[in-house]
N, C-alpha and C positions, 0 to 999 in steps of 0.2 A: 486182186492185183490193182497197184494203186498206177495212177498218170500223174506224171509230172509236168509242168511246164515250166521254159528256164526265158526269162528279159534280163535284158540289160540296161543298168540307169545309172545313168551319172547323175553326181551329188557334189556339194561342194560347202563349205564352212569355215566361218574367221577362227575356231580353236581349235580342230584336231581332223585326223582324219577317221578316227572312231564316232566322232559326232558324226561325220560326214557320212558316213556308212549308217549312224542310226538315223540318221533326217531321211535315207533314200528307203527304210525299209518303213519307218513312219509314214511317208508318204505314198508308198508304193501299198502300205495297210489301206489307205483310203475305199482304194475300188478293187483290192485285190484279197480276198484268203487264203485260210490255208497256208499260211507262209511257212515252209518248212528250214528253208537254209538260206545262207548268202554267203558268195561267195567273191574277196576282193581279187577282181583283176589288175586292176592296178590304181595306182596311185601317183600325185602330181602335186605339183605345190606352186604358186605363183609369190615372186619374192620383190619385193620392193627396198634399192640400199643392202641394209643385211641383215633383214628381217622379212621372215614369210609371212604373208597377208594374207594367203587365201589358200586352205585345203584341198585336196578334189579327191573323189575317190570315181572308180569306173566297177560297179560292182553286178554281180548275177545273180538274181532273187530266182528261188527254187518255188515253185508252189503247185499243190495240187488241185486238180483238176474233180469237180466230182459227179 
């Protein structure tokens, strides 16, 4: 029987909000394994004029415990 543990990390990014979700599990690999899933909760965009400038994503990293 496997243990999961589930954090939540916001991320954020000048191209997309797919980068943005891979910068927070790049980052969340540092001191974390085992990454098994991620999950977006949600998503935002900050817009400057009529052009978005900045990505965000709010996402749930799944990983085992071992």
């Amino acid at each position: 029987m496997a243990v999961l543990k589930v954090i939540e990390v916001l991320s954020n990014s000048d191209e997309s909000w797919e980068d943005a979700a891979k910068k927070a599990v790049k980052h969340a690999a540092k001191t974390i394994k085992n990454i098994k899933s991620v999950y977006i909760n949600e998503q935002s965009a900050t817009v400057s004029g009529d052009d978005i400038t900045e990505f965000r994503v709010n996402v749930k990293i799944t990983f085992e415990v071992k």
